[in-house]
Phi, psi and omega in degrees: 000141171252167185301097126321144190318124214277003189276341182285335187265017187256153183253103173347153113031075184115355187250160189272104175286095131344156183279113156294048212233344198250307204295292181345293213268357186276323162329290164323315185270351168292317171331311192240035167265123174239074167317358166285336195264341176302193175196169177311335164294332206278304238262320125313315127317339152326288178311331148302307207274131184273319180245158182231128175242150171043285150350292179293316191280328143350283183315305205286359176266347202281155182295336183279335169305316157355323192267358171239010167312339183274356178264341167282319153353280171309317174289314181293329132174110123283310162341276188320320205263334199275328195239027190230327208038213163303353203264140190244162194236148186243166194166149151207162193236176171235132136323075105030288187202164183219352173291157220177135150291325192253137151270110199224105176336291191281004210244113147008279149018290171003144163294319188263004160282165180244081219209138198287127158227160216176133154244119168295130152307153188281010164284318171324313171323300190273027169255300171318310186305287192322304184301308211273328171325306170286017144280357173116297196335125128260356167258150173205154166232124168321075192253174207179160178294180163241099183218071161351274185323329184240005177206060156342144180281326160282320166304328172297304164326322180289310218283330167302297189300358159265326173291307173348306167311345191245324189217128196287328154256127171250097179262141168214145203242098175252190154267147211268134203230158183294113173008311208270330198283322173313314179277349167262345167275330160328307186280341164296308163182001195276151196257309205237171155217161196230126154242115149262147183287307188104305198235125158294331174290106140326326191273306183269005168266344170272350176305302182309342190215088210262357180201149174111187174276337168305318148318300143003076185264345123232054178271001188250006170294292174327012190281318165316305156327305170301319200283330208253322184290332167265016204076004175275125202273018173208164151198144175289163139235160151169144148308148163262118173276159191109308175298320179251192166304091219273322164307300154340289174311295150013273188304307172328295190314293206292310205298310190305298173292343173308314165296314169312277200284026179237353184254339185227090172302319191287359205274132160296103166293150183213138118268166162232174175207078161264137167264187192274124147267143161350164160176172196287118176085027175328333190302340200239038155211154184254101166241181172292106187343154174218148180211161217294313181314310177317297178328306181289351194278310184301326180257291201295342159318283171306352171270324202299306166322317205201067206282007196242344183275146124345098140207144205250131167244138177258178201274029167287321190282155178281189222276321170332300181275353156291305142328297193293324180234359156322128203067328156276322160215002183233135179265343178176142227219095189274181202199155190044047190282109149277135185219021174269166164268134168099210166070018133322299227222055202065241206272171157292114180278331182235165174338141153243157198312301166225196149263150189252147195277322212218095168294336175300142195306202168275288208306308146334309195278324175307301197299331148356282188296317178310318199284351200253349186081359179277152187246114179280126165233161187246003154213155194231029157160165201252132151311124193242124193293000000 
C-alpha cells in the first residue's frame, strides 16, 4: 500500500482506537505480494503440503495457478467434507434500513443517490421476522444503512431483540461500532458480525470513499476485532472484489482473517466473497471484472487456508455458479433473498443496494442441495438457558 491521502487513517470523534498490530502486519505483506513471480512448482508443492501458510496461500491466488483448479478443488472438498460433513447451513437476510452517511462510489446505498429510503418500525420488523420465520430460517442476518442517526445502535439493538424470538443465530451486517456497543448487541442476542473492508488499496479506498465514517480505514479494519472483543462469537470478512486489484484483495482478506484468528483462537472465522454488481449509477465507476473462474480460485484458496472457516456465497452470484460450489467450498448458502428494505412480509419499503442473480425461494434452494446429496440444516447452535 502506498501513502494515501493521510486523512483516511484519521479517526473521528468517538471512535475507539485499537492496536494497529494486525493492520501492520497485513499491510506488509500486501506491499510485497507479486503474484507474478510463482511457477508451475511452487504450486505443486503447495498442493502437497498438509497445512498451509500465508506463502502458500500467495502461490494459490497467483496467475499459474489458474491452471490447478480442478486439483484445488478436489483437495477443497476433501477439506470441505473432513470439518463440514454434508450439511450446508441456510440464512437469509433482512434489510432493516437503507439510509447512509457515506459516499461510497460504488454502492447503491450512496448518500448522494436519489433513492427511495426507508426503516422499518418495529412492528414492522417482527412482521418481516415473522414471515421469514414460518418458512423454517433459523439463521437470519440484519443489515442496515451506515447511518447512526437513522439506525441507532439501540433501534438495531430492537431489532436483535425481537430476532431472538425467533431465530436461534443472529448476524449482523451494520456500520463498525465500538467494543462496548458491540457487547451491548451481544448481549441482546446477536452472535456474529460481517464487515468488509471493500479495498486493502489505500490509495484506492480514498478514491472511493469521500464523505462519512467509512472514510475512516482503520477503524473499519478493526471492526472485527472490536466485535471479538465485545464478545460475538464469529466475525465475517471479505472484499468487493472487482474494485481493485482482486488478487491483492484477495490476499489481504485471507492474511487479515488469519491474523484475527491466531490472536482470538476460539472466535469462528467466515468468508463472504462479493463480487461488483449493478447497482444505481454504476456508470461512473469501472470496475474490474472478476469472472467466475477468477471467483472461484478465490474461495478455494480461502477453504485450502482456513479449512475450518464458514464460507458463504449469496445470491450476487447466479444460481449456476452457485450450485457448483456449495459442497465444495462453500458451507452456507442464503436463500429468498432481498436486498430492498423489507419485502419478506409484502412489497419492499425502500430501495435496493444492488441487484441480485439467483432470486430462488428456500424450498428451491433445499431441493437443490438434496439432490447434490447435501443435508440443508438451519442452525449450527443453540441457546442453552
Amino acid at each position: 500500500m502506498k501513502n494515501a491521502n493521510s486523512d483516511i487513517m484519521q479517526y473521528l470523534d468517538g471512535m475507539e482506537i485499537t492496536s494497529h498490530e494486525i493492520l501492520d502486519k497485513v499491510e506488509n505483506l500486501y506491499n510485497n505480494f507479486d503474484y507474478n513471480i510463482y511457477t508451475s512448482e511452487n504450486v505443486k508443492k503447495v498442493l502437497n503440503k498438509e497445512i498451509l501458510d500465508l506463502n502458500d496461500y500467495a502461490v494459490l491466488l497467483s496467475p499459474v495457478a489458474g491452471a490447478f483448479l480442478e486439483e484445488m478443488a478436489v483437495r477443497a472438498k476433501t477439506e470441505t467434507f473432513k470439518h463440514f460433513g454434508n450439511t450446508i447451513s441456510l440464512y437469509t437476510p433482512l434489510y432493516i434500513a437503507n439510509y447512509c452517511e457515506n459516499h461510497c462510489v460504488y454502492c447503491g446505498f450512496n448518500c448522494m443517490n436519489k433513492i427511495h429510503r426507508a426503516a422499518l418500525t418495529e412492528k414492522e420488523i417482527e412482521q418481516e421476522l415473522q414471515s421469514i420465520a414460518k418458512q423454517g430460517f433459523k439463521e437470519i442476518l440484519l443489515l442496515t444503512g451506515e447511518s447512526r442517526k437513522k439506525s441507532s445502535v439501540e433501534y438495531i439493538g430492537k431489532a436483535v431483540t425481537i430476532a431472538k424470538k425467533y431465530f436461534s443465530t443472529i448476524g449482523i451486517e451494520i456500520y463498525p461500532l465500538n467494543s462496548d456497543e458491540y457487547a451491548y448487541l451481544n448481549k441482546l442476542g446477536a452472535d456474529y458480525v460481517s464487515v468488509y473492508q471493500e479495498t486493502y488499496n489505500k490509495d484506492k479506498y480514498a478514491e472511493q470513499h469521500l464523505l462519512g465514517s467509512k472514510r475512516v480505514f482503520p477503524y473499519r479494519f478493526n471492526a472485527q476485532e472490536r466485535a471479538l472483543m465485545g464478545g460475538m462469537r464469529g466475525v465475517c470478512f471479505g472484499a468487493l472484489l472487482g474494485l481493485d486489484d482482486w488478487r491483492k484483495d484477495a490476499y489481504a482478506v485471507g492474511c487479515h482473517a488469519f491474523y484475527v484468528q491466531k490472536k482470538y483462537p476460539y472466535a469462528e472465522i467466515s468468508f463472504s466473497c462479493p463480487r461488483m454488481r449493478p447497482y444505481i449509477n454504476n456508470s461512473e465507476n469501472n470496475p474490474r471484472d472478476v469472472h467466475e473462474r477468477q471467483l472461484l480460485q478465490v474461495i478455494l484458496a480461502y477453504r485450502l487456508l482456513m479449512p475450518y472457516a464458514t464460507i458463504n456465497i449469496s445470491t450476487r452470484e447466479q444460481k449456476s455458479f452457485r450450485d457448483g460450489v456449495v459442497g465444495l467450498a462453500c458451507n452456507k448458502i442464503s436463500a429468498g433473498s432481498k436486498v430492498g428494505v423489507g419485502g419478506h412480509d409484502g412489497e419492499e419499503k425502500g430501495d435496493e443496494q444492488f441487484d441480485i442473480s439467483d432470486s430462488r425461494n428456500l424450498e428451491e434452494v433445499k431441493e437443490m442441495l438434496e439432490k447434490k446429496g447435501l443435508q440443508p440444516i438451519f442452525t449450527d447452535s443453540q441457546y442453552l438457558i
